[in-house]
C-alpha positions as CSV (number, residue, x, y, z in Angstrom):
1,X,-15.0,-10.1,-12.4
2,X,-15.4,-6.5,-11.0
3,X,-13.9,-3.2,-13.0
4,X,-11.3,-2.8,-10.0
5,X,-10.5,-5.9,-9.6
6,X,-10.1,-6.2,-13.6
7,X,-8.0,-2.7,-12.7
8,X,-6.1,-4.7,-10.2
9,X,-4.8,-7.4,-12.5
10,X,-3.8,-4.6,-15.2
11,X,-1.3,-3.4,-12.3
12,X,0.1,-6.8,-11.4
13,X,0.6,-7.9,-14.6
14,X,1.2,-3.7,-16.6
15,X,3.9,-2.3,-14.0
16,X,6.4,-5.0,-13.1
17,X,6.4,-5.0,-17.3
18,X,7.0,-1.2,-17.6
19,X,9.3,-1.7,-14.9
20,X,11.1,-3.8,-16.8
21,X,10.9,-1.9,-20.1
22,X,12.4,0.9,-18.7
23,X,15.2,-0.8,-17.2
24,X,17.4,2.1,-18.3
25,X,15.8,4.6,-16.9
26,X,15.8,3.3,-12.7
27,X,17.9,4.7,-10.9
28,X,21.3,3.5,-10.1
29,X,20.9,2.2,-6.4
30,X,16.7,2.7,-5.8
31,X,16.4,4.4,-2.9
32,X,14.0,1.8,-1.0
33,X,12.8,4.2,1.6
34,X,9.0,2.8,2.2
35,X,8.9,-0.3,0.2
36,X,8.8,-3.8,1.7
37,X,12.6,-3.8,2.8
38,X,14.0,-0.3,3.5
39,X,17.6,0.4,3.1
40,X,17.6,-3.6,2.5
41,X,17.8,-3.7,-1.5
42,X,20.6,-1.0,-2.3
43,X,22.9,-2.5,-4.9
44,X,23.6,-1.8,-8.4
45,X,21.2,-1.3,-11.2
46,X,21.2,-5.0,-12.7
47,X,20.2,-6.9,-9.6
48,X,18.1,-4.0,-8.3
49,X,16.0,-4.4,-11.4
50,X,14.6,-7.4,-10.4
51,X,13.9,-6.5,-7.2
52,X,11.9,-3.5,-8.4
53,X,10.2,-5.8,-10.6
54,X,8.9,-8.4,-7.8
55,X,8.2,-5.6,-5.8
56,X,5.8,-3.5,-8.5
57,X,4.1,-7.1,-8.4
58,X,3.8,-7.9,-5.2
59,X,1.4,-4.6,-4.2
60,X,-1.5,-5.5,-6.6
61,X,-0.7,-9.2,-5.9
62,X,-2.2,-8.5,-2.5
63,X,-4.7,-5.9,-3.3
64,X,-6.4,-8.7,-5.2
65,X,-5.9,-11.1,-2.5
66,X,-7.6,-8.7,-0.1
67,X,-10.7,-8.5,-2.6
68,X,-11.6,-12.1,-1.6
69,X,-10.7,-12.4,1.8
70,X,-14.1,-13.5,3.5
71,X,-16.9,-11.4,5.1
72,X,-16.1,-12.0,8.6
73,X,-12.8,-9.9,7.9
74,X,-14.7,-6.8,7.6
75,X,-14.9,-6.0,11.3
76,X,-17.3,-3.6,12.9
77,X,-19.1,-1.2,10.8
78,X,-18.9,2.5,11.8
79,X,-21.5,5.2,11.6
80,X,-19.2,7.5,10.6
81,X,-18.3,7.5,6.9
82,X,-14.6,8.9,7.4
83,X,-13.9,6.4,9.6
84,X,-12.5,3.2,8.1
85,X,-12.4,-0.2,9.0
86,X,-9.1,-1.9,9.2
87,X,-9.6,-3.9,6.2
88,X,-9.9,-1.0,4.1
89,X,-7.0,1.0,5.9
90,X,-4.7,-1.9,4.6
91,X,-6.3,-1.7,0.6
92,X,-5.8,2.3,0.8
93,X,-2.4,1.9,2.3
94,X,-1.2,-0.7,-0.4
95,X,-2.9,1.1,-3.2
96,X,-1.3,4.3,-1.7
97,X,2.3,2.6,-1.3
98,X,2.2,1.1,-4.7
99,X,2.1,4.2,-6.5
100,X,4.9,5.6,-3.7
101,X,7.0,3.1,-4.9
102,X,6.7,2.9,-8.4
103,X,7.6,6.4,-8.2
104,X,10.4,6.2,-6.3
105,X,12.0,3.7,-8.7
106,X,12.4,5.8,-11.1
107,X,12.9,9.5,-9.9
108,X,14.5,11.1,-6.4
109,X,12.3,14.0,-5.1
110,X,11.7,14.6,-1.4
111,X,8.7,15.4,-1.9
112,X,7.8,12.2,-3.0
113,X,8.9,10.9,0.8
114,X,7.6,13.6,2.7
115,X,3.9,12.8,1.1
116,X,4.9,8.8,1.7
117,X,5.1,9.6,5.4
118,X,2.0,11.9,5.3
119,X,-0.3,9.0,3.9
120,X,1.3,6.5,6.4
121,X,0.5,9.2,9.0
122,X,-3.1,9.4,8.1
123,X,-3.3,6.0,7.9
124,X,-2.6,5.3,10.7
125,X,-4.6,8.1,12.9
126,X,-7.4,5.8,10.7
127,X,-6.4,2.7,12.5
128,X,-6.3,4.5,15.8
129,X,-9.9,6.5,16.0
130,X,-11.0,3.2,15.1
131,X,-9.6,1.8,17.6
132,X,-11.0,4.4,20.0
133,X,-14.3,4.2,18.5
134,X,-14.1,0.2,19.7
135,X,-13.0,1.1,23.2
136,X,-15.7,3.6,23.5
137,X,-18.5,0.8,22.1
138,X,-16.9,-1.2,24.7
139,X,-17.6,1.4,27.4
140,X,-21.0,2.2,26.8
141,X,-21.8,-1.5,26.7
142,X,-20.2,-2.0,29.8
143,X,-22.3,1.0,31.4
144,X,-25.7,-0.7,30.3
C-alpha cells in the first residue's frame, strides 16, 4: 500500500480510539454543526460518545474508499493546475471536514465554524469553475 493510504487507515482506526479515550473531555451536547447530521445528534455525553466515535470513523472510512474507486471516475483533466476535478474536491472536502469535526468534538470556538464554512465555500467555487470550464469545452466544440 501507498504512504497516504497507510496515513488513511492510521485515521480510521487512531481517532475514533482517541475519541474514545478521551471520553471525558467531549463536550456535553457536541455541537454537530457540519458533520454528517447537523443539529441531529444533540443529546447527552454518554450516547453522544458513540456517535462521535462512528463519525471520526466514518470520514477516513471513505477517504480510503475513494483511493480505489476506478479510473473512469476521474473525469476530465484540466489544464489548469488550481482547478480540480470533482473527485478530488470530494477527498479535500472529507479530509478538510474530518479535521473540522474532530475539532469540534472536543472544543467550542467560532472560529472553528467560520473556517468550516470558508473551506466548504472554496470547495465549492472548485466544483463550479469546473463546471464552467466543461460548459465552455462544450461551447467551443460546438463552434468547430
Amino acid at each position: 500500500m501507498q504512504k497516504r493510504t497507510w496515513f488513511f487507515v492510521g485515521l480510521l482506526l487512531g481517532q475514533p480510539l482517541l475519541v474514545y479515550l478521551l471520553r471525558g473531555q467531549l463536550l456535553p451536547a457536541v455541537p454537530v454543526h457540519f458533520g454528517w447530521l447537523p443539529n441531529a445528534w444533540n443529546q447527552v455525553a454518554t450516547q453522544n460518545t458513540w456517535v462521535a466515535v462512528g463519525e471520526s470513523a466514518l470520514m477516513p472510512l471513505l477517504l480510503i474508499a475513494t483511493r480505489y474507486l476506478p479510473a473512469v471516475i476521474t473525469m476530465i483533466q484540466t489544464p489548469h493546475w488550481w482547478l480540480l476535478p470533482p473527485l478530488q474536491v470530494w477527498r479535500w472536502w472529507l479530509f478538510g471536514a474530518n479535521w473540522f469535526v474532530l475539532i469540534s468534538l472536543f472544543s467550542d470556538f467560532a472560529v472553528v465554524n467560520a473556517a468550516w464554512q470558508v473551506w466548504t465555500g472554496v470547495l465549492v467555487i472548485q466544483l463550479l469553475a469546473y463546471a464552467g470550464y466543461i460548459m465552455w469545452l462544450h461551447w467551443q466544440k460546438s463552434d468547430a
